[in-house]
N, C-alpha and C positions, 0 to 999 in steps of 0.2 A: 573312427569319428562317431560321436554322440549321434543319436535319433531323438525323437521324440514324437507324441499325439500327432498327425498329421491334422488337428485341429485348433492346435497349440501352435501359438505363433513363437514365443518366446517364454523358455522356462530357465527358471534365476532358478540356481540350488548352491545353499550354502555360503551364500556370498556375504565374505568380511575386506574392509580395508580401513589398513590402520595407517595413520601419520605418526612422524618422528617427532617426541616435543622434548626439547632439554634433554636426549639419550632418554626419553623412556618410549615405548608407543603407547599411542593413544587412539581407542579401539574407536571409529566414527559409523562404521558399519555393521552389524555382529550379527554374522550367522542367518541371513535372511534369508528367503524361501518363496515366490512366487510364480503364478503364470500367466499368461496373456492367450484367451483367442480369439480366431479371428471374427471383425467387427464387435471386441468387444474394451471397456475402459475400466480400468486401474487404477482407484484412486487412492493415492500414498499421501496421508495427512499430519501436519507434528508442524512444534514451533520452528525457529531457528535454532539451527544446532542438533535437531532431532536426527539427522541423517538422510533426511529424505534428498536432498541436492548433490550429496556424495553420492548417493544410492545411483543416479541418473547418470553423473559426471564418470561415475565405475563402469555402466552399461555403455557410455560411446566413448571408453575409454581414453578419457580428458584428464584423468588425476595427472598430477604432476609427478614424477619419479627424480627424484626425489621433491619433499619430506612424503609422497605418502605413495602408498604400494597396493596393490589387488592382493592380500596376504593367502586365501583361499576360495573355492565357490568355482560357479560355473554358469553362462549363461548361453543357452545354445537356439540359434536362430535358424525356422525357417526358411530361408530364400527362396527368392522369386524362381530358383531353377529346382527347387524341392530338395535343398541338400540342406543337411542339418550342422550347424558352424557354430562352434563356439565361440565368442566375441571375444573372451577371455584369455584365449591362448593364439591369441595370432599375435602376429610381430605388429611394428609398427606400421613398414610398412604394406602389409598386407589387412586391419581394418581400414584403410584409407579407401579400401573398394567398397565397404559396405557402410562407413559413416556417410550419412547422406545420402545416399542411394538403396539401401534397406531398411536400415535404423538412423533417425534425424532427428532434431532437439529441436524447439523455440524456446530459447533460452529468455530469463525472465525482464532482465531490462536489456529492451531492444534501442536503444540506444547507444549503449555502450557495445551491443552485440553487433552494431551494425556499422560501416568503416565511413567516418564523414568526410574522406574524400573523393569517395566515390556515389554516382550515383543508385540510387536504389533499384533502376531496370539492371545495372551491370554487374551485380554484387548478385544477385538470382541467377541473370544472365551466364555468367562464373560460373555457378553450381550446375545448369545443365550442359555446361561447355566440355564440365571435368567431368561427368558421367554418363554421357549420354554421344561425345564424339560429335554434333553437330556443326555448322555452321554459325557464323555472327548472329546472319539474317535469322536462320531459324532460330536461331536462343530467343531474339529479340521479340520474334513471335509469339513464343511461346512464353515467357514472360510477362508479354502484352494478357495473351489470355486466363494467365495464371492471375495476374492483376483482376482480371474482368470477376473469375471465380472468386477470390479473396471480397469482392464487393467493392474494389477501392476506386472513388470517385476519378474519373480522366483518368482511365487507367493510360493512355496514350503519354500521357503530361504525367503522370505520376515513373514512366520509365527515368525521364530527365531528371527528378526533383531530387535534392538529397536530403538528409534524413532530416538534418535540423529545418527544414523546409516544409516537415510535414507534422500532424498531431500524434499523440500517443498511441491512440487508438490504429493510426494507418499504418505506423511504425510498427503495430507488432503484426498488422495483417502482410506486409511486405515480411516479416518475419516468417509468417506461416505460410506465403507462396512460396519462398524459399525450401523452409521444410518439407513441404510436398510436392517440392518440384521434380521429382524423381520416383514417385507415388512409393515412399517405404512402403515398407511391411508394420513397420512399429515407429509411433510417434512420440516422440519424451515431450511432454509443456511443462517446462518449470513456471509457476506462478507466472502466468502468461496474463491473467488477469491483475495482478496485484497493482494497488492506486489507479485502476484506470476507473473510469467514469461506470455506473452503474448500469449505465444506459446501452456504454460502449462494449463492455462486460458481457451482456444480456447476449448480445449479439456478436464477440466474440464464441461466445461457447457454444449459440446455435450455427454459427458457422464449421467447429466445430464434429459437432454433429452429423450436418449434410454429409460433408466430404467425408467422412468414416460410413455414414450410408453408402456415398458412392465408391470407395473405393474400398471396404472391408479392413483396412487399415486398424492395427490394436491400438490402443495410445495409452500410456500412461502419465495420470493429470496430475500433477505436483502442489500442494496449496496448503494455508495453514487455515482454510475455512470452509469449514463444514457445510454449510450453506451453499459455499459452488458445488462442493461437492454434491451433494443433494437431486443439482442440476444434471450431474452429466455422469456422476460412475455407478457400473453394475457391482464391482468388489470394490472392497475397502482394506489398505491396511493402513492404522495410524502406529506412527513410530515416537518413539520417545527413549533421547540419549541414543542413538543407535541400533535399537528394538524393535521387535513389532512385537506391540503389547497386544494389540488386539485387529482381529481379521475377518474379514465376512463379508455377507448380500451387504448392499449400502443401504438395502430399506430396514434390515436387521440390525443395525449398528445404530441408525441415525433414530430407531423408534424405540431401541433395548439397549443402549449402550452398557457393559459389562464394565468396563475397566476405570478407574475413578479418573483418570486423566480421559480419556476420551467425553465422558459426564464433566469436567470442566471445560473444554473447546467447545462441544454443544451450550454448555450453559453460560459465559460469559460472551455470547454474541449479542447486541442491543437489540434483535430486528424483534425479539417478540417480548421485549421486556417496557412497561408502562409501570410510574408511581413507585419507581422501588428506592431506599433508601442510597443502595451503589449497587455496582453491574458483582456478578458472583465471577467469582477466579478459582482458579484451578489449585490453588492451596486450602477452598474450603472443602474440597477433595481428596483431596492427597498431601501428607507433608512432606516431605524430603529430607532426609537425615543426611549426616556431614559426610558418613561412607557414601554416598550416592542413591542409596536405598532407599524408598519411600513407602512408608505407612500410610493405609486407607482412613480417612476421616469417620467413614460411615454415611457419610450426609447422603440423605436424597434427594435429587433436584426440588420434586415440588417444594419439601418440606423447605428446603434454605430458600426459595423463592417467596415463601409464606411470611417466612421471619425477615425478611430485607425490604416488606410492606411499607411503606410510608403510610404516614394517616392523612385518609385524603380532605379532612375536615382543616389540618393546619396547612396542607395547600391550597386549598381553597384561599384560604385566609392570606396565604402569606400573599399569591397574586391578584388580592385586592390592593391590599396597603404597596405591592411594587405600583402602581399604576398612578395612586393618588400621590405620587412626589413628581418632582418638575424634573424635567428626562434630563442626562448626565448630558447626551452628546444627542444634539440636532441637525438633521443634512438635510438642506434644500435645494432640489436644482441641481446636484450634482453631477456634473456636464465633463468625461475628458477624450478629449481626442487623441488619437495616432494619427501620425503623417505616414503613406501605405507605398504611396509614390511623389515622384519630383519630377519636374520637370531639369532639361539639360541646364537653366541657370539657378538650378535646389531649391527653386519655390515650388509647394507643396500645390499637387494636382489632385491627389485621391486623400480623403480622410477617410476613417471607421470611427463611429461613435463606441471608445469601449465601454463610457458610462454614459446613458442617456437619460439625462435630467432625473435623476432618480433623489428621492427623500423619503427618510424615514427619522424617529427619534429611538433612541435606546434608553432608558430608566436603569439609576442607582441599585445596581444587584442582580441586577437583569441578566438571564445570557440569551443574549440574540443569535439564531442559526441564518446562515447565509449558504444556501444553497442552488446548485446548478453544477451545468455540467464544466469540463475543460472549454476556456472562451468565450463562457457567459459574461465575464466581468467581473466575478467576484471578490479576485484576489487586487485586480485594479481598484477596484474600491476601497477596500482594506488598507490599501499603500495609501492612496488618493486621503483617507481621513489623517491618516498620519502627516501627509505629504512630503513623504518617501518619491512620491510621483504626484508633481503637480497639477491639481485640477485645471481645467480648460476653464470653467466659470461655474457661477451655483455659492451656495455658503456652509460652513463645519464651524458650529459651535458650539464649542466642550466647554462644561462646566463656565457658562458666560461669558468664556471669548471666542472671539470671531476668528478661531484659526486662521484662515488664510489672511488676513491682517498682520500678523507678526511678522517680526523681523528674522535673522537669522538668529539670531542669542537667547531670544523672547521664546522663538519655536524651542532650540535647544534646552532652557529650562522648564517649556512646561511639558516636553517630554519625559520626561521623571515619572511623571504620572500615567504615561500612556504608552505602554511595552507592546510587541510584536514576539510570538512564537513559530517560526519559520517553519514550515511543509518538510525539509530536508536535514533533519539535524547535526550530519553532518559532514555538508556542504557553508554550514552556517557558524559552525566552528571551524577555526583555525588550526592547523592540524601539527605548529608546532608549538603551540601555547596550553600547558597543562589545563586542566578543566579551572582548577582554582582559578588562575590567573584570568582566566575569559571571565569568569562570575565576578573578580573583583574588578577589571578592566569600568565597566560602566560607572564603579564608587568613585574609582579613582577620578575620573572626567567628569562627574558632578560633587565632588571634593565633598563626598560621604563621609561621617565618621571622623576621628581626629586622625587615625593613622594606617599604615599598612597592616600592624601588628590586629588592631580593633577590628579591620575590615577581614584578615584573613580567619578570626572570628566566628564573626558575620556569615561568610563563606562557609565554615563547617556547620553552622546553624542550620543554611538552608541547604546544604547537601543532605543535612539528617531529613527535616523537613519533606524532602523530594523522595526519600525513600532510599539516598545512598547513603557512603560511611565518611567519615571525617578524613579515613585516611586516601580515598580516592580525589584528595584536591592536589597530589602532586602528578596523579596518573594522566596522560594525554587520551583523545579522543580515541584514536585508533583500537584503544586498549578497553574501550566499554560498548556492549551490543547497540542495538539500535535503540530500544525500548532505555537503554540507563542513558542514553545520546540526550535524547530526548527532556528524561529527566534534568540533564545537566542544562538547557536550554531553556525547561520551565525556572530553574532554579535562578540563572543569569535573567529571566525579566521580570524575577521577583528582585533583584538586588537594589532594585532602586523604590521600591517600597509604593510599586504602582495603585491606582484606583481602578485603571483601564485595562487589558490587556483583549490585542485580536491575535486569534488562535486560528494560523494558518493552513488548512489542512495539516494539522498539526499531531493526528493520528493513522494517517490514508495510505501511510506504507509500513506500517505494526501488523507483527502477529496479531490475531483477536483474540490473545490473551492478555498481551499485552497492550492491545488499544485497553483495554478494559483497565486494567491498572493503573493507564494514563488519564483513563477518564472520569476514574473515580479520586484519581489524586488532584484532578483541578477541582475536579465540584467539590473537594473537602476542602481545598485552598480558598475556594469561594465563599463557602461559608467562615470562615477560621476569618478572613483579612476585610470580608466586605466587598468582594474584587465584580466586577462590574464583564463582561465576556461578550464579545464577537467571535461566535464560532463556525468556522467558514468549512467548508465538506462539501462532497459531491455524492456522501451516501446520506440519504435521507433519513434512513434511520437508526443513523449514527449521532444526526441533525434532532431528530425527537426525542431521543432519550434526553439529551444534554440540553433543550432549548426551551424557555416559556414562552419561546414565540419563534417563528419562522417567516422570515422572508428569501422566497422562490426567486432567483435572477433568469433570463432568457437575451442572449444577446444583448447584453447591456442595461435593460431596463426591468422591473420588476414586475414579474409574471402575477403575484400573491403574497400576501403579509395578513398573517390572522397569529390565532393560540396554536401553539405545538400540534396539539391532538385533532384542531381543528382542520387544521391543512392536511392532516397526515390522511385522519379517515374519513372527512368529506370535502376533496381539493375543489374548487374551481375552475382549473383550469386544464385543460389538456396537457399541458409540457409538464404540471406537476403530478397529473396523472400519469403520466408515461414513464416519471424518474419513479414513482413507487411500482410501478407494476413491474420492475426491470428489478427491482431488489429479493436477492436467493430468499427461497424459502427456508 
């Protein structure tokens, strides 16, 4: 049996797994090399696709056999009884005693990780039932307290609730009592924070914290952003293609970075970037050749942040003259309700104001940041201008009509000019409708173009446009990452040759190399068509980079509305205080 440092909780040596594609393998892991001690964090960082999720999924051995395999390596764990276990060579069923009970995962969308038909006390409850041999009553107990630790409000009422019953943020905390309900030795978080709230985030990860204070627990933190990381890990490896390019202290990495892909993940983050022409990407670092192999650019951060200067004398200028035109779209009043309860003959007992009488105007060219957390309202509003979801009362007038006056025909044509970029790109594609056919679907229902032939066109035009290839209009969704998803979605609410478009957290689950790409291919879009932007987020300053103005939402109504820079670094208000103080450094 392996040994190791009785100080070492968990040492990875060698470790490769490769997947079966078309009869060839395809190496997802290669040759990696880590340790873990105790009370100490491991932060493993790279895009999608880098390896970092396999790396995890290899460690509580979840790969699928087939297509993919543990091909060599080693991972040898100390247990709680001081014996040294290789994770790697047990059968199946013998890690069943140590998954979740030694070694345990929060795996990254706790929704889908979590079973909706059961409640979320009994699905914990389960986990100490299988390893721990107690009682109902006690699981339930200890559950209950486990709840209490995790912070989650009515921990009593939160045993009953099930998952779609609760918010993101309580979802992945019922995820991480589960994971420590058996106090591992080593905790895996896949992107345990990814799209949740900045706020909520904050305080995920100093929860975090505690519980590895208190119980000496290793964890390695999984993310594609350097700035959580920042927060919470003592090592660093970032991986890229299956690699660890580069490895170290995290104060060493994040203040020296060596490797030109790691200087792109640092450098395409928006939180410390003001006036720059576009956000920097990881290709003005490194190219990437068609063998796989990539070449160093040479660039140095400062220097490319020098040159991507904007001059701030024609911004000046420019947001005078946005100001001096008669605003594109004006909301007054904007009032909508939910019905929350009924009574036994379905008339409505309990309402929530999701919008409470809120007004603001947006100006020709303008991008407006709509910010708050999950449940402030923002996305209702967003629908609510559309009238996607019909307002309670108040008035929306675009471009000198009275939105909510139209009919159904009147709305349907002057939506042509007024597009929506969906949060989920793709949940928002159809999954058996090629990309093309979704991009042309909109022409075809406002009888675009003379024909199919003109319109599929059209389609390759704005595929180029978006950054894809002409020949991806026959490819289905399933077959393009997230980041090209997305693009196919800015491309479909270009098709109809919009003025308007609200951009629905429409970057809040990208890599942040890829939010970066995305965000500098709208604001080129912006300029190139004239396009007018509602850009709705819950990272603030994701919100500042992109916005000539910001308005704050809290519970429905508007916390604050000034200049970008102005809300950013001298708020007003405490709830906007609190969403920047919560943002990774």
């Amino acid at each position: 049996m392996s040994t190791i440092d009785p100080k070492v909780l968990l040492q990875v040596s060698n470790l490769t797994t490769v997947f079966k594609n078309d009869e060839r393998d395809f190496i997802a892991v290669n040759n990696i090399s880590f340790s873990i001690g105790e009370g100490q964090t491991l932060g493993i960082v790279g895009e999608s696709g880098s390896g970092k999720s396999v790396t995890s999924l290899s460690l509580m051995r979840l790969i699928a056999e087939p297509p993919g395999r543990i091909s060599s390596g080693s991972a040898v764990l100390l247990s709680k009884s001081g014996e040294s276990i290789d994770l790697l060579s047990l059968s199946p069923s013998q890690i069943r005693k140590y998954r979740g009970n030694e070694i345990a995962m929060i795996f990254q969308e706790p929704m889908t990780s979590l079973n909706p038909v059961f409640t979320c006390g009994d699905q914990v409850a389960e986990v100490i039932r299988l390893h721990k041999k107690v009682s109902k009553k006690q699981a339930k107990e200890e559950t209950i307290n486990l709840f209490k630790k995790v912070k989650l409000p009515r921990p009593e009422e939160m045993f009953d609730a099930y998952p779609h019953q609760i918010s993101g943020g309580q979802k992945q905390r019922v995820m991480i009592a589960m994971a420590i309900s058996c106090n591992p030795r080593i905790l895996i978080a896949d992107e345990p924070t990814t799209a949740l709230d900045v706020t909520v985030q904050a305080a995920i990860l100093d929860l975090l914290k505690e519980l590895q204070e208190e119980t000496g627990m290793g964890i390695v933190f999984i993310t594609h952003d350097l700035g959580v990381i920042s927060q919470i890990a003592d090592q660093v490896l970032v991986m890229y293609k299956g690699n660890v390019v580069e490895e170290g202290k995290a104060t060493d990495i994040l203040k020296n970075p060596q490797h030109p892909y790691t200087k792109g993940l640092l450098a395409c983050r928006p939180v410390n970037h003001v006036g720059l022409q576009r956000l920097p990407v990881i290709a003005d670092f490194m190219k990437v050749n068609p063998d796989g192999g990539f070449a160093e650019t040479g660039m140095k951060i400062n220097d490319l942040l020098a040159s991507l200067k904007a001059d701030p004398t024609i911004t000046i200028k420019r947001k005078e003259s946005l100001y001096k035109k008669a605003p594109l779209l004006s909301v007054k009043n904007l009032e909508l309700q939910f019905v929350t309860k009924k009574n036994i003959f379905g008339k409505a007992t309990q309402l929530v104001n999701a919008v409470d009488h809120v007004s603001f105007d947006v100006y020709p060219g303008e991008t407006l940041g709509l910010v708050g957390e999950s449940g402030c309202g923002k996305t209702t509003l967003g629908r609510s201008i559309l009238r996607l979801i019909e307002p309670t009362s108040g008035e929306i007038e675009y471009s000198g009509v009275m939105i909510r006056d139209l009919d159904t025909k009147k709305l349907r044509a002057l939506r042509k000019q007024m597009q929506l970029i969906f949060q989920d790109p793709y949940s928002s594609l159809n999954p058996r409708m090629t990309v093309g056919d979704a991009i042309m679907e909109p022409m075809q229902v406002h009888n675009l173009y003379e024909n199919d032939a003109n319109r599929k066109t059209k389609v390759k035009e704005l595929l180029v446009k978006v950054g894809l290839l002409e020949e991806h209009f026959d490819r289905y969704p399933h077959q393009f990452s997230g980041g090209q998803r997305q693009r196919v979605c800015i491309a479909r609410a270009l098709s109809l040759n919009p003025e308007f478009i609200i951009c629905d957290e429409s970057v809040s689950a990208l890599d942040v190399s890829v939010q970066a790409q995305v965000l500098n291919l709208l604001n080129q879009l912006k300029e190139e068509q004239g396009l007018t932007y509602i850009f709705i987020s819950h990272d603030l300053s994701v919100v500042r980079y992109m916005s000539d103005r910001i308005l704050v939402m809290n519970k429905g109504k508007i916390e604050e509305l000034g200049d970008a820079e102005d809300v950013y670094n001298n708020p007003k208000s405490e709830y906007t205080k609190k969403l920047i103080a919560a943002i990774p450094g």
